[in-house]
C-alpha positions in Angstrom: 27.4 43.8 -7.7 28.7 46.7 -6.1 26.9 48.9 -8.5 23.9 48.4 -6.6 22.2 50.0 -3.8 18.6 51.3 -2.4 20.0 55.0 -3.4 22.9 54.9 -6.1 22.8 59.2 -7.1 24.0 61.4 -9.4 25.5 63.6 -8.0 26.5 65.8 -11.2 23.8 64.4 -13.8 23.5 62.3 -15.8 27.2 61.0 -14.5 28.5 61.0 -11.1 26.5 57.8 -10.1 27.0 57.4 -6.3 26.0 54.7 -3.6 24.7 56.2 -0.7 22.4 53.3 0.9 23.0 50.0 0.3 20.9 46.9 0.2 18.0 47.6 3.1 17.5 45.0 5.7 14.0 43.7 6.6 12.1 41.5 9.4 9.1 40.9 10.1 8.1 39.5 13.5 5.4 36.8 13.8 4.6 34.2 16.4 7.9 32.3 15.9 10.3 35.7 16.5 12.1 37.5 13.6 12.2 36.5 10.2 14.4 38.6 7.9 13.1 39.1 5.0 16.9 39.3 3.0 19.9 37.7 2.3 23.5 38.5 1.9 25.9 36.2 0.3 29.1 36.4 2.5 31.2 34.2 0.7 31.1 32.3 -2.8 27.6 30.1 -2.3 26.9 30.9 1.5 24.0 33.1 2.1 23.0 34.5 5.8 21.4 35.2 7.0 18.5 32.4 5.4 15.3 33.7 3.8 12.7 33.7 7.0 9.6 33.9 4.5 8.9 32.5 0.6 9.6 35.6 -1.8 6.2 34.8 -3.7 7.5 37.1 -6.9 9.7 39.8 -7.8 8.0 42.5 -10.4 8.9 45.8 -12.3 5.9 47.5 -14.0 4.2 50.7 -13.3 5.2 52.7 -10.3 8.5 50.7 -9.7 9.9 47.5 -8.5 7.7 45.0 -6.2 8.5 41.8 -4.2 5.8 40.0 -3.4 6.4 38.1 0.6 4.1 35.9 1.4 4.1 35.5 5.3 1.7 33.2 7.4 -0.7 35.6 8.1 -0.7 36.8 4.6 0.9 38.5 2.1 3.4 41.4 2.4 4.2 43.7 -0.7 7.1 45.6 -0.5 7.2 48.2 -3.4 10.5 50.4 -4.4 10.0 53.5 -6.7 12.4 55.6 -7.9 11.0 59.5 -7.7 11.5 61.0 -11.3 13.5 63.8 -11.7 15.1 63.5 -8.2 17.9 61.4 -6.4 15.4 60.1 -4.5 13.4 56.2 -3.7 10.5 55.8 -2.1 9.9 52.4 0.0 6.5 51.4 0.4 5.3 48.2 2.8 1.5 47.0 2.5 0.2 44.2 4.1 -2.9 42.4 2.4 -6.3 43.4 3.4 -7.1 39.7 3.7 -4.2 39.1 6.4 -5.6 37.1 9.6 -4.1 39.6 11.6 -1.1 42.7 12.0 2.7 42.1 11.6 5.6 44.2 13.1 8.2 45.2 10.6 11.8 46.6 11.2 14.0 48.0 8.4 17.5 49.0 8.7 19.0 50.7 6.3 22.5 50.6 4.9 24.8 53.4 4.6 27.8 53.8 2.2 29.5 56.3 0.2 31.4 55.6 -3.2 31.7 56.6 -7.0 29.5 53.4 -8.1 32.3 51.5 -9.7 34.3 51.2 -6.4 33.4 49.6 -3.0 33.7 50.8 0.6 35.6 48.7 2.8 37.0 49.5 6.3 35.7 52.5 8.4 32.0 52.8 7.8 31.3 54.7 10.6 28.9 57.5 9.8 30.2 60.9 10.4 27.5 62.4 11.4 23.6 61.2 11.5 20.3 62.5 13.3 17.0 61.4 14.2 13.7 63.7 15.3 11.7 60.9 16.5 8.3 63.8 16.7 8.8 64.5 13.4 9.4 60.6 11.9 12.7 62.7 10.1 16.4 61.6 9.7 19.6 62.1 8.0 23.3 60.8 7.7 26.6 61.8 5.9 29.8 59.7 5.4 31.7 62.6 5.8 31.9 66.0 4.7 33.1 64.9 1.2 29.7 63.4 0.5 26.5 64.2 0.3 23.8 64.3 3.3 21.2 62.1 3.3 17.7 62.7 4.1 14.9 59.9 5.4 11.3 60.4 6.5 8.7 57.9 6.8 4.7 58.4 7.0 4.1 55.8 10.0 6.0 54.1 12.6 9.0 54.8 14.6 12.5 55.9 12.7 15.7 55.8 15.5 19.1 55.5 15.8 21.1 52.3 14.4 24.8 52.4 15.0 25.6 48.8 13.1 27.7 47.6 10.3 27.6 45.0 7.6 31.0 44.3 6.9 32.4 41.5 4.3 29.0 41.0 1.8 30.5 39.2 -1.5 29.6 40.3 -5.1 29.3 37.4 -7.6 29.4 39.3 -10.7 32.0 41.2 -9.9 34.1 38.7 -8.5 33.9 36.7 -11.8 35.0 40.3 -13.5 38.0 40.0 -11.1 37.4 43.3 -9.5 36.8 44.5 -6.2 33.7 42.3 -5.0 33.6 43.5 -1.0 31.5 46.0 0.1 31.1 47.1 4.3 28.2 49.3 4.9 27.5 51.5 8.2 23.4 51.2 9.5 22.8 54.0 10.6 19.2 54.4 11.1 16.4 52.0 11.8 12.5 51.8 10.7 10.2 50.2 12.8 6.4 50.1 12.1 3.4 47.7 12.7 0.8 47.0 9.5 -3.0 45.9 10.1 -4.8 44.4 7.7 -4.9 45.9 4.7 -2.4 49.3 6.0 0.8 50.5 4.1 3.7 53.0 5.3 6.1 54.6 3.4 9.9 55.3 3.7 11.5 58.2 1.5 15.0 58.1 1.4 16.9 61.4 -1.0 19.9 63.2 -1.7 20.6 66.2 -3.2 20.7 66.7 -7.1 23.3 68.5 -8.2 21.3 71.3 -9.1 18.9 69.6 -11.5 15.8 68.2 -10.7 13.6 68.4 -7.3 15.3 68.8 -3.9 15.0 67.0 -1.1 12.9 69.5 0.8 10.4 69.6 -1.5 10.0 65.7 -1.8 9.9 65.1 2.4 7.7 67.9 2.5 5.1 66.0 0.2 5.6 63.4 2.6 4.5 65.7 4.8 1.1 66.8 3.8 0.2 63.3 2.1 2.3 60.8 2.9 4.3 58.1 0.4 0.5 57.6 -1.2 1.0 61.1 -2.5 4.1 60.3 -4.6 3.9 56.6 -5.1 0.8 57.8 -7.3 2.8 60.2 -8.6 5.1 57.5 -9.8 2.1 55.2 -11.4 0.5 58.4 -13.1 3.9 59.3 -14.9 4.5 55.7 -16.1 0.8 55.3 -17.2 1.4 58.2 -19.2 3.9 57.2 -20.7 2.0 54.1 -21.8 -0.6 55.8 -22.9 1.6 57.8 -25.1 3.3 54.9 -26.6 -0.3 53.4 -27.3 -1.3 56.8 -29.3 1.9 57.1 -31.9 -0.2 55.9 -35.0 1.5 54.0 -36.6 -0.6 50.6 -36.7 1.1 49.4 -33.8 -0.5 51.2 -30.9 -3.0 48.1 -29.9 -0.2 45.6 -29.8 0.9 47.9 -27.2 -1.9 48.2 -25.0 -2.1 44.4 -25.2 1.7 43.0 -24.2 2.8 43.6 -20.5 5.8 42.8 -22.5 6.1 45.3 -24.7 4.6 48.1 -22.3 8.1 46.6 -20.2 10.2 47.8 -22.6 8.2 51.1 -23.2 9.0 51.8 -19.7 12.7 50.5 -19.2 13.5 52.8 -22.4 12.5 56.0 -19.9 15.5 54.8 -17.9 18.1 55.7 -20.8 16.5 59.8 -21.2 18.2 61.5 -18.9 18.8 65.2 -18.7 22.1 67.0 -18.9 23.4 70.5 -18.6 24.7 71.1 -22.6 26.6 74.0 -23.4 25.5 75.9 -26.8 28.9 75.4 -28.5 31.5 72.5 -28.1 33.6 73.2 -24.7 33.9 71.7 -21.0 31.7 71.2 -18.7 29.3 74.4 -17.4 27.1 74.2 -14.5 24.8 77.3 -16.0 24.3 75.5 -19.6 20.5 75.0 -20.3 19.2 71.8 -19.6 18.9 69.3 -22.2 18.6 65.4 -22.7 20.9 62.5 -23.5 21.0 59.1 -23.5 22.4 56.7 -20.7 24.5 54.1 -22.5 23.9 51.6 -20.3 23.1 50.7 -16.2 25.2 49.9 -14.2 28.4 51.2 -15.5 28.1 53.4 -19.0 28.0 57.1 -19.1 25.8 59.1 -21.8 27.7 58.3 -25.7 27.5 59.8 -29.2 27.2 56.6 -31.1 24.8 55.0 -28.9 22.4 57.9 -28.8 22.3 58.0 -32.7 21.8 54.5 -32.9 18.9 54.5 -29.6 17.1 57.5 -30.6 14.8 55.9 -32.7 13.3 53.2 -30.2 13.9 55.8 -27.3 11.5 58.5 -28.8 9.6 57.9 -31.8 8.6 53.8 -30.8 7.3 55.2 -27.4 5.6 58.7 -28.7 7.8 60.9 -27.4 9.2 62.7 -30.4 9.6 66.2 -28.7 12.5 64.5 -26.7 14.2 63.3 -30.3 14.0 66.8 -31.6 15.9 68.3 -28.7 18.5 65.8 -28.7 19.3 66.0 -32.4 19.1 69.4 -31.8 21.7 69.7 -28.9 24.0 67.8 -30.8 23.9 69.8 -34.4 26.2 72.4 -32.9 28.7 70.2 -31.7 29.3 68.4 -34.8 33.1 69.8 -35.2 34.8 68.3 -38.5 31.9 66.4 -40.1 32.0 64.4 -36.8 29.7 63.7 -33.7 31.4 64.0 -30.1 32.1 60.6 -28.7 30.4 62.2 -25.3 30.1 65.3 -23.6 32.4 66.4 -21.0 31.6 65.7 -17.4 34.3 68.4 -15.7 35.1 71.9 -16.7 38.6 71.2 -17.4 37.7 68.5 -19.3 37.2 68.8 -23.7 35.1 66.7 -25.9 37.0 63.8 -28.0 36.0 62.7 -31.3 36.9 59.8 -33.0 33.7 57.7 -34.0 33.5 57.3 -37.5 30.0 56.0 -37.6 28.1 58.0 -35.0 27.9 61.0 -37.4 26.2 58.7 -40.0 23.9 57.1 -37.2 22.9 60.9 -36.4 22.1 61.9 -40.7 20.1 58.2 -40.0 18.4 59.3 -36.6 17.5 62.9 -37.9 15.8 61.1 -41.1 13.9 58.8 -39.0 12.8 61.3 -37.1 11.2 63.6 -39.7 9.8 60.4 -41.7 7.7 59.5 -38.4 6.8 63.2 -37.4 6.5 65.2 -40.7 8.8 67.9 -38.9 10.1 69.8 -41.8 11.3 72.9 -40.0 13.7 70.2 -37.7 15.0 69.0 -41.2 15.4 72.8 -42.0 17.1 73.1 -39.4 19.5 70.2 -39.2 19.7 70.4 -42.7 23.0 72.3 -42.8 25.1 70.1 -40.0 23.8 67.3 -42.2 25.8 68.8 -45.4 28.7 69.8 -43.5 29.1 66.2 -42.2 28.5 64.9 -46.0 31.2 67.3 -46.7 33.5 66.6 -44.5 33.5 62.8 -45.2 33.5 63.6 -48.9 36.9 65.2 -48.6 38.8 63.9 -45.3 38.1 64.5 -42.0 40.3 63.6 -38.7 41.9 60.2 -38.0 41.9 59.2 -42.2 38.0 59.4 -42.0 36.8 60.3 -45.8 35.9 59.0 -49.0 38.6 57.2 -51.0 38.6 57.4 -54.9 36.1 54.7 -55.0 33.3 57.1 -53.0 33.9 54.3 -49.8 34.8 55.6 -46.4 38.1 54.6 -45.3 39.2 55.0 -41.5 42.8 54.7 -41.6 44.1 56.1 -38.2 46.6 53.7 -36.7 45.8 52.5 -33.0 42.2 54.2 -33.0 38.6 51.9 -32.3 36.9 54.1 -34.7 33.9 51.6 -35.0 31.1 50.5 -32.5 33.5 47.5 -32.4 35.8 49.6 -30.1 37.3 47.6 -27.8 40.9 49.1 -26.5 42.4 47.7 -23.5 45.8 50.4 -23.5 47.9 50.4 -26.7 45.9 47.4 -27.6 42.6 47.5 -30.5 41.2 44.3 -30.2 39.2 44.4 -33.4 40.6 47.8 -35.3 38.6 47.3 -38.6 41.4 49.7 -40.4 40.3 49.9 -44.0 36.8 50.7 -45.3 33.8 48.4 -43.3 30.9 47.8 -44.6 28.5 48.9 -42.4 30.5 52.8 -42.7 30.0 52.6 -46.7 26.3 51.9 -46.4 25.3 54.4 -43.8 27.3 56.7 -46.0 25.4 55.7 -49.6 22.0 56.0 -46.9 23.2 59.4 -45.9 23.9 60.6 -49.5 20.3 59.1 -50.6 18.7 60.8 -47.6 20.2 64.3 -47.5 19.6 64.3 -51.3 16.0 63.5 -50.5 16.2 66.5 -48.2 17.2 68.9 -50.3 14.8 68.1 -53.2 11.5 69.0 -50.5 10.9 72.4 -50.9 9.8 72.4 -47.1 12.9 71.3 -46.2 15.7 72.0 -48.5 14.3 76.0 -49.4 17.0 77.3 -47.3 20.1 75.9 -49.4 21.5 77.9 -52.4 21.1 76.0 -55.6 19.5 73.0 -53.5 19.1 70.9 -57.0 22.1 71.5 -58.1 23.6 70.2 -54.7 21.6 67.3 -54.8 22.2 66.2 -57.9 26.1 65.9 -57.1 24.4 63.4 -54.0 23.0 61.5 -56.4 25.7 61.4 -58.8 28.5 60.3 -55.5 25.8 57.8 -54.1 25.8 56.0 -57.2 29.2 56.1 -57.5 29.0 54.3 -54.4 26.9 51.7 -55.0 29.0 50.5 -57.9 31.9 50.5 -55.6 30.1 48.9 -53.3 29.0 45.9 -55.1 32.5 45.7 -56.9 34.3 45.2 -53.4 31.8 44.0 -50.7 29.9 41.2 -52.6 32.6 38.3 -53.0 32.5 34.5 -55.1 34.7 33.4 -52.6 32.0 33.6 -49.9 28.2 33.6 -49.7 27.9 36.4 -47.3 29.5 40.3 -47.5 33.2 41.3 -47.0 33.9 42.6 -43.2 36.3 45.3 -44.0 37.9 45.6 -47.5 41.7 47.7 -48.5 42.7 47.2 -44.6 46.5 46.9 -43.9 46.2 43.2 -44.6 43.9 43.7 -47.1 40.5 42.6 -47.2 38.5 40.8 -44.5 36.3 38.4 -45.6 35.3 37.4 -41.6 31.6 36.4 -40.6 30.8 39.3 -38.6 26.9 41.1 -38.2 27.9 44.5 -39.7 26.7 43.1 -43.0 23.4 43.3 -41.1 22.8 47.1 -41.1 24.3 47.4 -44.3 21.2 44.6 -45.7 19.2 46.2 -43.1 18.8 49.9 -45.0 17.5 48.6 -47.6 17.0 50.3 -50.7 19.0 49.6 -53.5 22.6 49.3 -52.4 23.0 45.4 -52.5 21.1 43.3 -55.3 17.9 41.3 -53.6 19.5 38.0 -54.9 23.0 38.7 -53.3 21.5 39.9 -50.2 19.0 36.8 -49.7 22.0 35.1 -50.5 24.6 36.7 -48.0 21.4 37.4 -45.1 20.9 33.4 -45.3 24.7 32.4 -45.0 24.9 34.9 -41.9 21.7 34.2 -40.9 22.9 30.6 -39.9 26.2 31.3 -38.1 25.9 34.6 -36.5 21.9 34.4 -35.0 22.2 32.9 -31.5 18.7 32.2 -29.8 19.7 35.2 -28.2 22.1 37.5 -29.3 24.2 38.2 -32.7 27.1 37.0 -32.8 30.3 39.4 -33.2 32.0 37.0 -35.4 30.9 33.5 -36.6 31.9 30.2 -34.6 34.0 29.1 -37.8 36.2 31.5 -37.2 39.6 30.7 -36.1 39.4 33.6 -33.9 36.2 32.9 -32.1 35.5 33.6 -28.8 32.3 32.5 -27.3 32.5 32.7 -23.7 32.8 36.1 -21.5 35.4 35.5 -18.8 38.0 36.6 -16.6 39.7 39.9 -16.1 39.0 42.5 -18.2 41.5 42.2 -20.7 40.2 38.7 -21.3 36.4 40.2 -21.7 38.0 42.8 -24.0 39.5 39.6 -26.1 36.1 38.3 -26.5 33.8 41.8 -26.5 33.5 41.6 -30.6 35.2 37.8 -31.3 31.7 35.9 -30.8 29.9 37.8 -28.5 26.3 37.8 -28.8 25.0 42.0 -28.9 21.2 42.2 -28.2 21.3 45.4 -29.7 21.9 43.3 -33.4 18.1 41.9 -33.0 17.4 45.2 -34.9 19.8 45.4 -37.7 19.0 41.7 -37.8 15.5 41.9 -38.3 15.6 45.0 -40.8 18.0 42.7 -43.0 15.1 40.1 -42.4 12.5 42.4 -44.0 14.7 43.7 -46.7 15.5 40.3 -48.1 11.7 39.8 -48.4 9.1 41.2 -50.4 6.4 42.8 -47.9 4.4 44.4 -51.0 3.7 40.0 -51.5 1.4 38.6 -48.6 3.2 35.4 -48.7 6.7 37.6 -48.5 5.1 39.3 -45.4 3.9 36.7 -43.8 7.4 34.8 -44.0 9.1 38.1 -42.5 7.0 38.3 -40.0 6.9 35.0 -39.3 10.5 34.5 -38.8 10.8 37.9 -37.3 8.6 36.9 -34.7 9.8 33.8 -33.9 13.1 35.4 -33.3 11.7 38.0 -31.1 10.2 34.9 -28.6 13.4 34.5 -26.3 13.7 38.3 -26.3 10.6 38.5 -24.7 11.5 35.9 -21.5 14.8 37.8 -21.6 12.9 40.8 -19.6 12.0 37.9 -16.5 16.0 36.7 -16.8 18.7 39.4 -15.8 18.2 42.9 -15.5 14.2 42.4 -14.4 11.9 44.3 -16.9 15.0 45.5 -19.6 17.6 44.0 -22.3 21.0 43.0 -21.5 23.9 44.2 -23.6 25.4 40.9 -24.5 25.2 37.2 -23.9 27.7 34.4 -24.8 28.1 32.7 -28.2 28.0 29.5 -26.8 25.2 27.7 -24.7 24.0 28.0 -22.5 23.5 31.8 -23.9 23.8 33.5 -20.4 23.4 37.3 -20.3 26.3 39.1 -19.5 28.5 42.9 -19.3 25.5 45.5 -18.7 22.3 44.1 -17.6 20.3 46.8 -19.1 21.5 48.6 -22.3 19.9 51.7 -24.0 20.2 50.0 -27.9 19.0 46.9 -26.9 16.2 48.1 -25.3 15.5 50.7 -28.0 15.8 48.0 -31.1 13.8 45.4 -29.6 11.3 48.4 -28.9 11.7 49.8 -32.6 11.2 45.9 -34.3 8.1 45.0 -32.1 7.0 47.9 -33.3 7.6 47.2 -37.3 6.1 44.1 -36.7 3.3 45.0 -35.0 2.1 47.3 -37.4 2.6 45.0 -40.4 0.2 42.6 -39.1 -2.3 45.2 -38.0 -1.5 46.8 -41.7 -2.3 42.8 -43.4 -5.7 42.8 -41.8 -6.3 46.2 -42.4 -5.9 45.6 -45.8 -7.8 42.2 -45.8 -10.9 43.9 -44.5 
């Protein structure tokens, strides 16, 4: 992909993500010359140059990514780690202490300069780049509309390197029908010799656009303790945040400490919490706002979103013990709740406003904030958010922007015309692939949740104290939620079908597709949807949509199905929610899994878990298939299953996080309760 790269900044963070060194190239000499220890693909199925040496095993765990090299005098680890809180990787080579003897290493690295969804192609010539030889210190810059970048290394020789790479081919994005050619300048070169059991380091940073460590401070830890000093500065931070996800308390915390697995996705969800400078009130963009923290939709493309932060919050912060993080994000975004509704994402430019049109995302947040209180026992937070919680009830209640509000019937209709007001939100120009105009389910039952929860709320005198006539206010909750669930039950549970209406009064009427969002709707639980209708509609789902990996967005029966993911991108839009598996579904999936069982029964448990975990398995070997060590966003409907769109995705990750979790602690609870 073109996405990728050695150093790929952001340059105005979280957003702004920039390739500034490409792919490094690196040899190692032995007795029979050179062998390079890379490959390029140059066109469609032609790689050069060839693999010199067996790549033993590729790795991400704590303190970064390693590739293991296994050479004839003995094994060569080559480690990358990105430096936390900086645009900045360090590169670390160490050569196993049982070698039969030294090897000589070169690296070259690649240079380029482009917003990471295009490519550089043509002059790659470096504007300007420096060595010091004395003090093993370098730098280039791709002209003066870019950034400089900084290099030192810790041992060996750095020097001058006035190459190119022209004409390396991208697969993936070739099969996306986009640019997939990339030239790259080399402008400096790393030569150093390991004996037996030595490592050397190579730092190679950018500016951060103001947030964050500076590269002055990072080369001069090089400095005064070499890469050792921050490659264990890497391994401490991620073993702390192991440790932290193994002390949450919740029953699960040994499963933790005991899956490499699960400690994988504790520290692939650290790559979605970012930090961001977030102004006080809704506006543009401001360099001097405080910072806060957001989530990262997805890697390689996705910016930080509304909807996908209420939904990833959960498994981000409260599965891995981090619940100070949660607090501050639900708290950054109380204040720009405008309208009853959540931002779809903050602006990036200070000409730029915020645009809202998600008509879920403000029900994910009501969901995220209760979550978040449940785990932590933080009244004062639900004091706090307690007020943007009833002005969002309110402004659903009686109409909000783009025909968001109850109807007569206590459902939430989205009428606008030619809005993706959904999570299924695919729009390729004038075109809304799946609009979902009418009232869908899933909106109705995070509503009813909402109504139950707030309700809940303002009945706790720790939490609700601060509202006039709290009771009184709750008891209107109580009386719309029910109202609700009559409604509910009336228009989403059908004879004509065994599982749950999609969408219901649209412009066409009702939808009775196959599609998962009846999956968060039986995965709330509680008393919305009878336990005989919901076993009922959670089987008859159950057999079309589950995939052995990935939900399906709409069942193969459909006349509309799409189970592949190809072509342009107004063919991937076509097929985004017509039968595309979404990892992110495992969660909603399982929670409907639960809810159609009775877990207060050991035999109802055990089935739950049972199934729950056998669904889990390929989710699990999905961390050694695509994105190494995280969740993809989607695969196909149909076999062969193949992971596809972003390779690591902040829901999935978070949901598989949150339901290892959940099951987890049910088994340790089931012995706890045996003994």
């Amino acid at each position: 992909r073109r996405y990728h790269g050695l150093l790929v900044a952001a340059l105005q963070p979280p957003v702004a993500r920039t390739v500034l060194a490409g792919p490094p190239m690196l040899w190692a000499r032995t007795d029979t010359g050179w062998l390079p220890l890379f490959s390029f693909e140059i066109e469609p199925g032609c790689f050069s140059p060839q693999l010199g040496a067996p790549l033993h095993q590729v790795s991400v765990g704590v303190g970064g990514v390693t590739k293991e090299w296994a050479l004839a005098v003995g094994q060569l680890i080559e480690r990358q780690s990105a430096i936390h809180g900086a645009n900045a990787v360090l590169l670390t080579l160490s050569l196993d202490a049982a070698a039969t003897s030294g090897v000589d290493l070169l690296l070259r690295l690649t240079a380029t300069a482009h917003d990471h969804h295009d490519a550089m192609v043509g002059d790659v010539a470096c504007a300007e780049s420096h060595v010091d030889e004395s003090a093993q210190q370098g730098s280039w810059q791709m002209g003066s509309s870019w950034p400089e970048v900084h290099v030192r290394c810790d041992g060996g020789l750095l020097s001058s390197d006035a190459g190119v790479a022209r004409g390396l081919f991208h697969r993936h994005d070739a099969a996306r029908v986009e640019a997939d050619r990339s030239d790259y300048a080399t402008p400096l070169r790393w030569s150093v010799r390991l004996e037996a059991g030595e490592s050397a380091s190579l730092l190679v940073a950018t500016e951060g656009g103001g947030i964050g460590r500076p590269p002055a401070e990072l080369l001069a830890a090089m400095v005064s303790g070499g890469g050792a000093t921050l490659l264990a500065e890497c391994e401490a931070r991620d073993r702390d945040l192991l440790a932290r996800a193994q002390s949450v308390g919740d029953g699960a915390d040994a499963a933790i400490a005991a899956s490499g697995e699960l400690q994988a996705l504790v520290l692939a969800a650290d790559d979605f919490l970012v930090r961001r400078r977030i102004p006080a009130t809704p506006g543009p963009a401001d360099p001097a706002a405080p910072l806060g923290w957001s989530v990262i939709a997805g890697y390689p493309w996705f910016n930080d979103w509304g909807r996908d932060t209420a939904i990833a919050l959960r498994g981000l912060t409260l599965a891995t013990g981090r619940p100070e993080i949660g607090a501050t994000v639900l708290r950054s975004f109380a204040p720009w709740v405008r309208r009853g509704l959540l931002p779809n994402n903050f602006p990036d430019h200070v000409d730029e406003m915020p645009e809202y049109h998600t008509i879920d995302a403000p029900l994910w947040y009501i969901e995220a904030a209760r979550a978040h209180v449940a785990a932590t026992g933080d009244h004062a937070l639900g004091a706090e958010l307690l007020p943007t919680l009833l002005s969002i009830i309110a402004a659903y209640r009686d109409g909000t922007d783009f025909g968001i509000g109850a109807d007569s019937d206590g459902l939430i209709v989205g009428s606008a015309e030619g809005r993706q007001l959904t999570w299924m939100d695919a729009k390729l120009d004038d075109w809304v692939v799946t609009p979902r105009r009418g009232k869908p389910i899933e909106i109705s039952a995070l509503w009813y949740r909402a109504l139950r929860s707030v309700g809940a709320w303002l009945r706790d005198p720790a939490i609700g104290v601060g509202v006039a006539d709290a009771a009184r206010v709750a008891t209107d909750l109580d009386l719309l939620a029910d109202h609700v669930r009559t409604s509910f039950r009336a228009r989403f549970i059908r004879s004509e079908v065994p599982w749950l209406a999609d969408v219901v009064d649209g412009p066409s009427g009702d939808d009775l597709a196959l599609r998962p969002n009846q999956f968060i709707a039986l995965g709330l639980g509680g008393d919305l949807i009878p336990q005989v209708e919901a076993q009922r509609a959670f089987a008859a789902a159950d057999a079309e949509l589950r995939a052995p990996i990935g939900i399906r967005s709409l069942a193969p029966s459909d006349p509309a199905y799409r189970g592949d993911y190809d072509g342009d991108r107004r063919s991937r839009d076509g097929a985004y929610h017509q039968g595309l598996g979404w990892l992110w579904l495992i969660g909603p999936w399982a929670d409907s899994a639960f809810a159609v069982h009775d877990l207060t029964n050991p035999a109802g448990r055990t089935a739950a878990v049972t199934l729950v975990t056998e669904a889990l398995a390929p989710y699990r070997a999905h961390l050694r298939e695509a994105g190494l060590g995280t969740i993809s966003e989607n695969a196909t409907g149909d076999a062969p299953f193949t992971p596809v769109a972003c390779f690591a995705q902040a829901w999935s990750v978070s949901e598989l996080l949150r339901i290892e979790r959940r099951v987890a602690a049910l088994r340790a609870n089931a012995q706890e309760s045996k003994s």
